[in-house]
PyMOL Python script that loads the backbone (N, CA, C, O; Angstrom):
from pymol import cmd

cmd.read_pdbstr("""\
ATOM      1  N   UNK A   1      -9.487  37.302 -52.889  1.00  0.00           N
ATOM      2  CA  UNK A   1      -8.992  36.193 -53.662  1.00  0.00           C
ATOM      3  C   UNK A   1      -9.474  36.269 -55.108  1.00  0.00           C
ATOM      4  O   UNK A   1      -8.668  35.924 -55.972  1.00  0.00           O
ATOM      5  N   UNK A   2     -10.891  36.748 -55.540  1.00  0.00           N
ATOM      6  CA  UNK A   2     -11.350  36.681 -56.539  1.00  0.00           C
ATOM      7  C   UNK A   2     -10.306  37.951 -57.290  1.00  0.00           C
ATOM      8  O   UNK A   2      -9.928  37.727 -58.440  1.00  0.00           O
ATOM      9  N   UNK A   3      -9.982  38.916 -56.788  1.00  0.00           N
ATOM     10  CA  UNK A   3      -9.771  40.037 -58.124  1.00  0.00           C
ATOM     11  C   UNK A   3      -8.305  39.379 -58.138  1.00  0.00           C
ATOM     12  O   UNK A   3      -7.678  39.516 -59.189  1.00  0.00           O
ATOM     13  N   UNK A   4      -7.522  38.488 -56.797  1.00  0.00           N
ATOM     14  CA  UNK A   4      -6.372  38.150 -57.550  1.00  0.00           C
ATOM     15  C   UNK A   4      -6.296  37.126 -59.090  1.00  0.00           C
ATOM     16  O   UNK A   4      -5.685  37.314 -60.142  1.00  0.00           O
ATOM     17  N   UNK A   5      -7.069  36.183 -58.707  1.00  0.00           N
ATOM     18  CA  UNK A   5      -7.839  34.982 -59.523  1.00  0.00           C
ATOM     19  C   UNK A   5      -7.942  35.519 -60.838  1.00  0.00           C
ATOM     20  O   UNK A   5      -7.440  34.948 -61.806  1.00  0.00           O
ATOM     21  N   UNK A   6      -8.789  36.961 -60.945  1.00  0.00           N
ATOM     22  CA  UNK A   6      -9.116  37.239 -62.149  1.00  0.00           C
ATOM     23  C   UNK A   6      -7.626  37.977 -63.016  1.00  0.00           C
ATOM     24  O   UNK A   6      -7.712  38.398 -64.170  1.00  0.00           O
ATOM     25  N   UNK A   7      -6.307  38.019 -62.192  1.00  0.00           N
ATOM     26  CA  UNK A   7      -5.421  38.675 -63.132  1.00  0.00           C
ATOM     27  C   UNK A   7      -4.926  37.399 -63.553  1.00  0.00           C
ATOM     28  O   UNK A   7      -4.189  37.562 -64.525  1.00  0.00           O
ATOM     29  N   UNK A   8      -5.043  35.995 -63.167  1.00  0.00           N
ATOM     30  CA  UNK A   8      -4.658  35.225 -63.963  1.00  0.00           C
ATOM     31  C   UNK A   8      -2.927  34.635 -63.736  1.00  0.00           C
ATOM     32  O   UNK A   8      -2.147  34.127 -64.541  1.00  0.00           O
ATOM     33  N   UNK A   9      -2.791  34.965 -62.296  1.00  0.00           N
ATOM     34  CA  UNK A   9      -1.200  34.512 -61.570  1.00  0.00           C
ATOM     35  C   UNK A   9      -1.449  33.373 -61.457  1.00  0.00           C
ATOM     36  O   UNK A   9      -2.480  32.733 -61.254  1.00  0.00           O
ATOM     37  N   UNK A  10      -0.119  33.071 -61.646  1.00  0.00           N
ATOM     38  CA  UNK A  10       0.142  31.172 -61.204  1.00  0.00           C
ATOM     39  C   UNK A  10       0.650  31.666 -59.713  1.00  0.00           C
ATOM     40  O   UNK A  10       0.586  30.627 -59.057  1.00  0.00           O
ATOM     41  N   UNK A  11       0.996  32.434 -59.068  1.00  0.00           N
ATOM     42  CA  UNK A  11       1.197  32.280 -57.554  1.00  0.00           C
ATOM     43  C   UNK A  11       1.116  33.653 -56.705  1.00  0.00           C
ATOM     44  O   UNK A  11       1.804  34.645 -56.947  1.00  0.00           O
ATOM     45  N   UNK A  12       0.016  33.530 -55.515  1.00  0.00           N
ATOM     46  CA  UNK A  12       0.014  34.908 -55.246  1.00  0.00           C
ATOM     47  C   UNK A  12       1.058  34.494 -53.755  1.00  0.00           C
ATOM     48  O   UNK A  12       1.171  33.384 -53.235  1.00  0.00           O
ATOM     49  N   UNK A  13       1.708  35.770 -53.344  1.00  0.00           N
ATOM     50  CA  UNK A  13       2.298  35.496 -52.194  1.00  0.00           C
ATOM     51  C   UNK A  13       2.082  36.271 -51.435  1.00  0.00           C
ATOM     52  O   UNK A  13       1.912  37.419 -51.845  1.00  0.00           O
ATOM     53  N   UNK A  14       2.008  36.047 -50.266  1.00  0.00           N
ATOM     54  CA  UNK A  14       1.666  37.036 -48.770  1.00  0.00           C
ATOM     55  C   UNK A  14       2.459  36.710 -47.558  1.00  0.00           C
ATOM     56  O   UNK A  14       3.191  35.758 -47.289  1.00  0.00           O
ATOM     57  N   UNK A  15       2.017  38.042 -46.736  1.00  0.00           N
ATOM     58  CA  UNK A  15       3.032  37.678 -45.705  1.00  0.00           C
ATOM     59  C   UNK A  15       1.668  37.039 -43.981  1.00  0.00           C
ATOM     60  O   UNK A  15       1.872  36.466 -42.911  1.00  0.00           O
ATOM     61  N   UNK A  16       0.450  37.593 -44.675  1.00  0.00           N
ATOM     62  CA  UNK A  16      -1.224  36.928 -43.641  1.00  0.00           C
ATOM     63  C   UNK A  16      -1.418  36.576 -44.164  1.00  0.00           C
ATOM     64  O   UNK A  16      -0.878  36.931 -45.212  1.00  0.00           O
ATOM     65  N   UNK A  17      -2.122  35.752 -44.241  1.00  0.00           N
ATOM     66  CA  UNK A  17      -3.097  34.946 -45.015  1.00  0.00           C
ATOM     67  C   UNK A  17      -4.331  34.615 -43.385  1.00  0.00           C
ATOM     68  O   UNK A  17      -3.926  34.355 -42.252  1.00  0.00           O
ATOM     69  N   UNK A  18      -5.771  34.744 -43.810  1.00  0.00           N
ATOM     70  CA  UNK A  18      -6.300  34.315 -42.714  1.00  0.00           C
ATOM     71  C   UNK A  18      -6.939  32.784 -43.332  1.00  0.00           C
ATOM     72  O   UNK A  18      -6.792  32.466 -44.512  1.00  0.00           O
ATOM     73  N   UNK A  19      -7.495  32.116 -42.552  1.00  0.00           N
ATOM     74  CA  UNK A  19      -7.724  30.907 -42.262  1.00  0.00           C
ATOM     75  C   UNK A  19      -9.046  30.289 -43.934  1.00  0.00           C
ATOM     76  O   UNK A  19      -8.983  29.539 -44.908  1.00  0.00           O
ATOM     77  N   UNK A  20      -9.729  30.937 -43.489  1.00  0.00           N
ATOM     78  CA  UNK A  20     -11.173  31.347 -44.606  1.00  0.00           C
ATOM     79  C   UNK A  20     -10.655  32.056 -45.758  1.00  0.00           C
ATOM     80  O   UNK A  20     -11.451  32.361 -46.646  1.00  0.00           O
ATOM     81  N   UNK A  21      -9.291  32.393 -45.881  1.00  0.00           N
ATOM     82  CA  UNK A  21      -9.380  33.452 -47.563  1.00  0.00           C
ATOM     83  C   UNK A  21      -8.207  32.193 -47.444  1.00  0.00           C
ATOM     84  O   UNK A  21      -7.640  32.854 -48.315  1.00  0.00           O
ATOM     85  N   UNK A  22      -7.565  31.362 -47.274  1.00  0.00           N
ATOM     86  CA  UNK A  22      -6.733  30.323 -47.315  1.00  0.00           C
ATOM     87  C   UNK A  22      -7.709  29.099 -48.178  1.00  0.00           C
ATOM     88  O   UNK A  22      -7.390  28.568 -49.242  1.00  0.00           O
ATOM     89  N   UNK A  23      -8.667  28.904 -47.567  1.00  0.00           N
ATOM     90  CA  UNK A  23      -9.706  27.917 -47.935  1.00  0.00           C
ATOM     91  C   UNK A  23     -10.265  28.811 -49.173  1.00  0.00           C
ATOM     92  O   UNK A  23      -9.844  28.121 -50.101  1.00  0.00           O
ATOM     93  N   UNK A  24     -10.762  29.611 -49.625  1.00  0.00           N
ATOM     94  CA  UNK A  24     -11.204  30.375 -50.697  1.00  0.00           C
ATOM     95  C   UNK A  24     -10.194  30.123 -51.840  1.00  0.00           C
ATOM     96  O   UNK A  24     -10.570  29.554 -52.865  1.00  0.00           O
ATOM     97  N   UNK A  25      -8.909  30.541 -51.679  1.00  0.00           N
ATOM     98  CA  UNK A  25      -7.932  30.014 -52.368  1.00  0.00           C
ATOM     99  C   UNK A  25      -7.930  28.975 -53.378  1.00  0.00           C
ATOM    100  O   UNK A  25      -7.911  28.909 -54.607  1.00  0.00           O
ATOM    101  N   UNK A  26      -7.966  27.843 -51.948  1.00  0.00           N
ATOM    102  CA  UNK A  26      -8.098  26.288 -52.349  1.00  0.00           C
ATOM    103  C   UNK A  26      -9.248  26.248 -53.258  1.00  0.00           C
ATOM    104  O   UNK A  26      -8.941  25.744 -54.338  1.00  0.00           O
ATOM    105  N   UNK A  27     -10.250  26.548 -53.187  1.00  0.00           N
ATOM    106  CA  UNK A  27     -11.157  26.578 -53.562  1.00  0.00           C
ATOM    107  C   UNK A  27     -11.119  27.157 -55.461  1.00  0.00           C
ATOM    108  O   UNK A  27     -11.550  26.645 -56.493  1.00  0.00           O
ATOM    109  N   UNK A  28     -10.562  28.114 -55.233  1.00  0.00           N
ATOM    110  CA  UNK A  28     -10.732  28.643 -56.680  1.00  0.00           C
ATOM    111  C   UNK A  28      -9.052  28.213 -57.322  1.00  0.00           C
ATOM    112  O   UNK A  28      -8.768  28.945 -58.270  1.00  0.00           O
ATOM    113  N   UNK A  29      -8.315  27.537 -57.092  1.00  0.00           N
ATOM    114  CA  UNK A  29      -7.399  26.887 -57.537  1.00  0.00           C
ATOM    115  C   UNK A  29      -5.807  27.649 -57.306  1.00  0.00           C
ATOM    116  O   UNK A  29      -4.696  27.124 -57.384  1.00  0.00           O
ATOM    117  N   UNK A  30      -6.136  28.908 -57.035  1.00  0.00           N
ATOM    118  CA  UNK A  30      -4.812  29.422 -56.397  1.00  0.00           C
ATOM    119  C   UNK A  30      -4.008  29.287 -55.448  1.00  0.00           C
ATOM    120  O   UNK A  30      -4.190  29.329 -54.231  1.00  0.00           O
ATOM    121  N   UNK A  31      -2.634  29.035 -56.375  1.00  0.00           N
ATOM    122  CA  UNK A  31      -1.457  28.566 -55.463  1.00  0.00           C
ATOM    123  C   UNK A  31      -1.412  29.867 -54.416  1.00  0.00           C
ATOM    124  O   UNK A  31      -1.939  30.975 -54.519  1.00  0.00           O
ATOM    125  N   UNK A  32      -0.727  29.398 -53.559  1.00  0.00           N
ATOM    126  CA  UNK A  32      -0.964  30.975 -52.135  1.00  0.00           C
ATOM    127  C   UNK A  32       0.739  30.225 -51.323  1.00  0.00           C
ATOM    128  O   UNK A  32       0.984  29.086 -50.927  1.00  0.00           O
ATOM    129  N   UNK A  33       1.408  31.207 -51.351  1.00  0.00           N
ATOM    130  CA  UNK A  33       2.621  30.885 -50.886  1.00  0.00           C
ATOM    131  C   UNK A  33       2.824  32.235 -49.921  1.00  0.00           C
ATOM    132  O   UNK A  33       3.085  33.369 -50.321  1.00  0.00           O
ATOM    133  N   UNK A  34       2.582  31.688 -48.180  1.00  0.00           N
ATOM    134  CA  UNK A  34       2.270  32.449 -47.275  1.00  0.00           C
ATOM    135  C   UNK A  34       3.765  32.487 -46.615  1.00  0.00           C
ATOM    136  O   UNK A  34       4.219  31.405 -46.245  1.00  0.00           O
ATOM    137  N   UNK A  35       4.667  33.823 -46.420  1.00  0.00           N
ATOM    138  CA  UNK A  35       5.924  33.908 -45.908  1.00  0.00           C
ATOM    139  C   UNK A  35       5.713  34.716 -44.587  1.00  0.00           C
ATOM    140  O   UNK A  35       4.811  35.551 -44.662  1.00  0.00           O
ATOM    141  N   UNK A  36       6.276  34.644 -43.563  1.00  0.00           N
ATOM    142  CA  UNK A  36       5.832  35.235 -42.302  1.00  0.00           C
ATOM    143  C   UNK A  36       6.784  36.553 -42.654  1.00  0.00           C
ATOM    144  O   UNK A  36       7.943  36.555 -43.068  1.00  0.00           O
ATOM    145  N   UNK A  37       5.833  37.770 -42.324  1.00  0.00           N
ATOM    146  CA  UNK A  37       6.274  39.007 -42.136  1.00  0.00           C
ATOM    147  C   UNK A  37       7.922  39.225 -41.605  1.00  0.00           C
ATOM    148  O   UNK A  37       8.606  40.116 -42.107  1.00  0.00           O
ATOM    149  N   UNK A  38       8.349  38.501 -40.765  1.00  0.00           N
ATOM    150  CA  UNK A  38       9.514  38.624 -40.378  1.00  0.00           C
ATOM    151  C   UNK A  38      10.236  37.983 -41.288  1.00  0.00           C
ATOM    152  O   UNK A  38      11.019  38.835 -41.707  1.00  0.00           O
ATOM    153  N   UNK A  39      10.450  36.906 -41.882  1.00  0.00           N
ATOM    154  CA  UNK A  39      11.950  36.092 -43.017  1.00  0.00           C
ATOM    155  C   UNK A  39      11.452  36.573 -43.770  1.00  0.00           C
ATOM    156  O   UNK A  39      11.947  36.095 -44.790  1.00  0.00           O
ATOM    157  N   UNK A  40      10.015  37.962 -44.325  1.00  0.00           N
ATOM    158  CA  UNK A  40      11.061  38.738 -45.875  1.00  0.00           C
ATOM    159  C   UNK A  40      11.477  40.319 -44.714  1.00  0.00           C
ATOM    160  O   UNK A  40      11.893  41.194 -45.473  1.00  0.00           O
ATOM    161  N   UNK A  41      11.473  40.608 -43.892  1.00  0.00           N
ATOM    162  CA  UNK A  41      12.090  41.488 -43.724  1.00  0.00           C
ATOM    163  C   UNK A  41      13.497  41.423 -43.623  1.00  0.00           C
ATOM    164  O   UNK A  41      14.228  42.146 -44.299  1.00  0.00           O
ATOM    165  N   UNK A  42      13.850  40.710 -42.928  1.00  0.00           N
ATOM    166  CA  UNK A  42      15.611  40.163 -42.794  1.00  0.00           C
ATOM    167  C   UNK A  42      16.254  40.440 -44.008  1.00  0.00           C
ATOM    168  O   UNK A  42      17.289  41.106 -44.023  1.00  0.00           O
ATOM    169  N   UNK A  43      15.687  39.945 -45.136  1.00  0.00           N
ATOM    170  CA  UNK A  43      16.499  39.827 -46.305  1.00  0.00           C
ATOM    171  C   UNK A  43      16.261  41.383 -47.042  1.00  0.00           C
ATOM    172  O   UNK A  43      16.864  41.784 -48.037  1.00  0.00           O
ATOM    173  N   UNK A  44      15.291  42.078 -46.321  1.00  0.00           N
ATOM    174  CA  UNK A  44      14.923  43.923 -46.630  1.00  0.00           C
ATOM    175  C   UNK A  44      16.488  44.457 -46.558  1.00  0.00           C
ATOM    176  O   UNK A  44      17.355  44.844 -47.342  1.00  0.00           O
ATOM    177  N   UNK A  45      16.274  44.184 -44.774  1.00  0.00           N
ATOM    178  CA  UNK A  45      17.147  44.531 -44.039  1.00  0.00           C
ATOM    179  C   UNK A  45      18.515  44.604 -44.853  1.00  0.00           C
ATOM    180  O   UNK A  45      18.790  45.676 -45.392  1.00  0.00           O
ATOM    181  N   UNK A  46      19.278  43.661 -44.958  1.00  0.00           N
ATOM    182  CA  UNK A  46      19.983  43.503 -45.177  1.00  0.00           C
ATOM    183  C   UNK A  46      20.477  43.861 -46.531  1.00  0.00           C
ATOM    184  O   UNK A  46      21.659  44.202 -46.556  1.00  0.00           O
ATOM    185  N   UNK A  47      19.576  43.862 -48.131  1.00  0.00           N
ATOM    186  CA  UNK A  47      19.194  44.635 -49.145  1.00  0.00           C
ATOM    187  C   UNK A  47      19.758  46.038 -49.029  1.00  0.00           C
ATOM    188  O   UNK A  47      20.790  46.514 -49.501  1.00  0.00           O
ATOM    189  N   UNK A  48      19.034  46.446 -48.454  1.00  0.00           N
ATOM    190  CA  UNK A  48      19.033  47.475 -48.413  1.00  0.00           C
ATOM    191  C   UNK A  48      20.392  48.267 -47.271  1.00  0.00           C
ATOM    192  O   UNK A  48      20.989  49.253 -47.704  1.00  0.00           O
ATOM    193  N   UNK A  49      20.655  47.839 -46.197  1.00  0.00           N
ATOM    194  CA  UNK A  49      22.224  47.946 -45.815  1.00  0.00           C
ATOM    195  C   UNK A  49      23.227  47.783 -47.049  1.00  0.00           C
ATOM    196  O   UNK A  49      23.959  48.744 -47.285  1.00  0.00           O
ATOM    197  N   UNK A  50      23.314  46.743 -47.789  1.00  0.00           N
ATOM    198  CA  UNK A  50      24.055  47.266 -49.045  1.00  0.00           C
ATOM    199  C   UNK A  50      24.159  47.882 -49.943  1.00  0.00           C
ATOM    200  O   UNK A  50      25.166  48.178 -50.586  1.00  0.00           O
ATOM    201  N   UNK A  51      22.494  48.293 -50.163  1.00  0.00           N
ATOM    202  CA  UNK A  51      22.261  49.620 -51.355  1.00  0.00           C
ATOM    203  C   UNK A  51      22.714  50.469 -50.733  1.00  0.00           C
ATOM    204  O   UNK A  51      23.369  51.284 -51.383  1.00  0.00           O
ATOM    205  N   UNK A  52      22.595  50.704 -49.187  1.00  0.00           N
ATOM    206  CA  UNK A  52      23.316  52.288 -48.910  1.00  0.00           C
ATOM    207  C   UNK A  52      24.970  52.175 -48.749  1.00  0.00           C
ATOM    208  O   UNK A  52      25.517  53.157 -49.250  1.00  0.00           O
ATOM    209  N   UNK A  53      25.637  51.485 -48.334  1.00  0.00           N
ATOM    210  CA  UNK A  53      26.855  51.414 -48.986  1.00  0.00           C
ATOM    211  C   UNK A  53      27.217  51.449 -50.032  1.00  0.00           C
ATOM    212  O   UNK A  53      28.361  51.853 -50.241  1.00  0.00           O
ATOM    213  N   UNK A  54      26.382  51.036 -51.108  1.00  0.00           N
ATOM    214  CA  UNK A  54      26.648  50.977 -52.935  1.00  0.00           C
ATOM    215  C   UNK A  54      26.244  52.915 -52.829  1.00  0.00           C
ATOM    216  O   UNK A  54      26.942  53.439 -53.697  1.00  0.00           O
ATOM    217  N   UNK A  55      25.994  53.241 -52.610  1.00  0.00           N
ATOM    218  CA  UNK A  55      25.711  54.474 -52.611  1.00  0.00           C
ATOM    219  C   UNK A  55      26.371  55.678 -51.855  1.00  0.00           C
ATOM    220  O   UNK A  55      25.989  56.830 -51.651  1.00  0.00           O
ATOM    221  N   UNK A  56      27.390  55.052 -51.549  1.00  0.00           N
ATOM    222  CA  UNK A  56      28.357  55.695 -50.221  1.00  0.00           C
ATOM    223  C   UNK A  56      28.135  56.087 -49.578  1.00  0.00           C
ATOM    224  O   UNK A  56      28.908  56.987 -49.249  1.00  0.00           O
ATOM    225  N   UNK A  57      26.646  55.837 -48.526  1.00  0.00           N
ATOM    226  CA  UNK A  57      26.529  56.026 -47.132  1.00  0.00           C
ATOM    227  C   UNK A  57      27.776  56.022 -46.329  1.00  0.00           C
ATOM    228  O   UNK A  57      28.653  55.212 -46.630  1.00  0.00           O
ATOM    229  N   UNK A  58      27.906  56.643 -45.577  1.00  0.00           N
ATOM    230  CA  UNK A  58      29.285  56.217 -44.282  1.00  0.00           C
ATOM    231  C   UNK A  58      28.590  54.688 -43.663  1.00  0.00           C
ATOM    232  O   UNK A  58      27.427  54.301 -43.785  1.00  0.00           O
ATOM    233  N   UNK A  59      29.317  54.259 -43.228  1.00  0.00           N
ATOM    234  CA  UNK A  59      28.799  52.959 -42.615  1.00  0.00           C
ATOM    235  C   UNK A  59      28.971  53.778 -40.834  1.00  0.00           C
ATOM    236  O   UNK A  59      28.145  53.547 -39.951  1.00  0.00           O
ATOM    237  N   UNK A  60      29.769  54.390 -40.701  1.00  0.00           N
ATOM    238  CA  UNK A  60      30.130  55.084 -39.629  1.00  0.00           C
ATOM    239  C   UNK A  60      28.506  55.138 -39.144  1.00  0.00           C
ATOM    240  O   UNK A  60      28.237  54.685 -38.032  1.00  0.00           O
ATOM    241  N   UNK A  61      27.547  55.635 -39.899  1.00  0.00           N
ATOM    242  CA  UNK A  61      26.439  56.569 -39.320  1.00  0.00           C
ATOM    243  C   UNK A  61      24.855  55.470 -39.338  1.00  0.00           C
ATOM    244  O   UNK A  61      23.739  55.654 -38.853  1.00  0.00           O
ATOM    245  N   UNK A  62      25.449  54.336 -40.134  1.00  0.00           N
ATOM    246  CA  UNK A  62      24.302  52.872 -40.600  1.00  0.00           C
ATOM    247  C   UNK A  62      24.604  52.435 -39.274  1.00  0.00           C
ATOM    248  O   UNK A  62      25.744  52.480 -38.811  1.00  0.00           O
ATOM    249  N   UNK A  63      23.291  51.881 -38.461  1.00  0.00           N
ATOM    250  CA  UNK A  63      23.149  51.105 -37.698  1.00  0.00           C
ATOM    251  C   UNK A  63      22.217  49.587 -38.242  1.00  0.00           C
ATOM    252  O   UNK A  63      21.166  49.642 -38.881  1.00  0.00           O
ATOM    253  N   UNK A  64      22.859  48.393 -37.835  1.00  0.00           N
ATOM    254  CA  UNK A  64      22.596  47.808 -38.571  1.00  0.00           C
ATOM    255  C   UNK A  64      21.992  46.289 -37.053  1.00  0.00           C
ATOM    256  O   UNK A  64      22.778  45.385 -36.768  1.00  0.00           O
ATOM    257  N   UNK A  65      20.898  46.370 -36.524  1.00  0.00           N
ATOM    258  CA  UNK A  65      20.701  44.924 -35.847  1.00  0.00           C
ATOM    259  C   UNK A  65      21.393  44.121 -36.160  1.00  0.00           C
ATOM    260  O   UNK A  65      21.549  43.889 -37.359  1.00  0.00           O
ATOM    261  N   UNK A  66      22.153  43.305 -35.051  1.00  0.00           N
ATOM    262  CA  UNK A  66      22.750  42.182 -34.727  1.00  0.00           C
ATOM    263  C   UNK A  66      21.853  41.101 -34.299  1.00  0.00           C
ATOM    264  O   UNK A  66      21.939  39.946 -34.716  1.00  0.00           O
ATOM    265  N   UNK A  67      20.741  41.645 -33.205  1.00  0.00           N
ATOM    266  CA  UNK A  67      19.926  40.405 -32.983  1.00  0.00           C
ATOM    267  C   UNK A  67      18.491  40.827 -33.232  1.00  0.00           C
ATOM    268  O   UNK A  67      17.739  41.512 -32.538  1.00  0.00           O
ATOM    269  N   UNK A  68      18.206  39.901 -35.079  1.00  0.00           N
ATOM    270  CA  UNK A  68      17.204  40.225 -35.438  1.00  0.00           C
ATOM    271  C   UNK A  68      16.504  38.640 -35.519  1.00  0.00           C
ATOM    272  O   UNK A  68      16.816  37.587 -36.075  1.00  0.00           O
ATOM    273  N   UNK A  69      15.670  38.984 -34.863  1.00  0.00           N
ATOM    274  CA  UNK A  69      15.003  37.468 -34.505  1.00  0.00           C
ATOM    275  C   UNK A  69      13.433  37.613 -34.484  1.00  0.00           C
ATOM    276  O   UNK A  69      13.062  38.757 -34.217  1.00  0.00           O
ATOM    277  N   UNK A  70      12.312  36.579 -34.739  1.00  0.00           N
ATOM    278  CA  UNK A  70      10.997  36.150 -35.113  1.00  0.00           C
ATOM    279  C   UNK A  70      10.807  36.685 -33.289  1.00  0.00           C
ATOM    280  O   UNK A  70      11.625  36.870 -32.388  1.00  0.00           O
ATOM    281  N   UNK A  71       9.381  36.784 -33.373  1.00  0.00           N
ATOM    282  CA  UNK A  71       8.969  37.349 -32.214  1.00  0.00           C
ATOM    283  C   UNK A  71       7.806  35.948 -31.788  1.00  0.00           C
ATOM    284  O   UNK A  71       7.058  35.710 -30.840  1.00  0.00           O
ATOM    285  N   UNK A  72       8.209  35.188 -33.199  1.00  0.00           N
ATOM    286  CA  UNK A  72       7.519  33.603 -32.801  1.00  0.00           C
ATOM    287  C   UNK A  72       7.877  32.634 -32.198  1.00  0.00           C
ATOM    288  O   UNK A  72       9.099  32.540 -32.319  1.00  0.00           O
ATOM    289  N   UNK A  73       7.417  31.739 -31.523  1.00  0.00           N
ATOM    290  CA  UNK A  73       8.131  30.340 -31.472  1.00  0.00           C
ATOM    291  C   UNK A  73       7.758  29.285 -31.701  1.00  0.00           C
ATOM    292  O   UNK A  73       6.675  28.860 -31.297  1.00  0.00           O
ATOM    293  N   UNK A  74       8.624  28.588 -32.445  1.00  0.00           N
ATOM    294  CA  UNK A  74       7.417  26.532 -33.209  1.00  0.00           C
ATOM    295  C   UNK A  74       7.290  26.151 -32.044  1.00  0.00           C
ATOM    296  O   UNK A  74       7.882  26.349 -30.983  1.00  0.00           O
ATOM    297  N   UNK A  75       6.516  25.629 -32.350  1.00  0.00           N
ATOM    298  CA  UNK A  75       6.212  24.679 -30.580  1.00  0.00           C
ATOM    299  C   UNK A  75       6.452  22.938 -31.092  1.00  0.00           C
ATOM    300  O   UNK A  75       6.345  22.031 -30.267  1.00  0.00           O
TER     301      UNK A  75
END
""", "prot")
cmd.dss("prot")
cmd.show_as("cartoon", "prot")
cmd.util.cbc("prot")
cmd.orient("prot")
């Protein structure tokens, strides 16, 4: 937390964050905007399926998940 602190960001973002470097955070005034590993991959995913078409991949040979889903559940 400290060497982020010292570059002087208004927001660091992650995809862990543990419990104690969350509170450290708070502590030294950094905003911390925690995204679960899975909702930024989706939008990878999908990124990047269109860069390789912008690039004239065959789509013939792109396999592309249909059921891409969190391996979490809210309770």
């Amino acid at each position: 937390m400290e060497q982020v602190c010292n570059k002087d960001v208004d927001l660091y973002i992650t995809g862990d964050i543990t419990y104690h470097s969350a509170l450290r955070a708070k502590e030294l005034g950094l905003n911390v905007l925690e995204i679960e590993h899975f909702e930024t991959e989706k939008f990878f995913v999908e990124a990047l399926y269109d860069k390789l078409i912008e690039f004239k991949i065959p789509k013939k040979i792109l396999l592309k998940s249909k059921k891409i889903e969190s391996p979490y559940q809210l309770l």
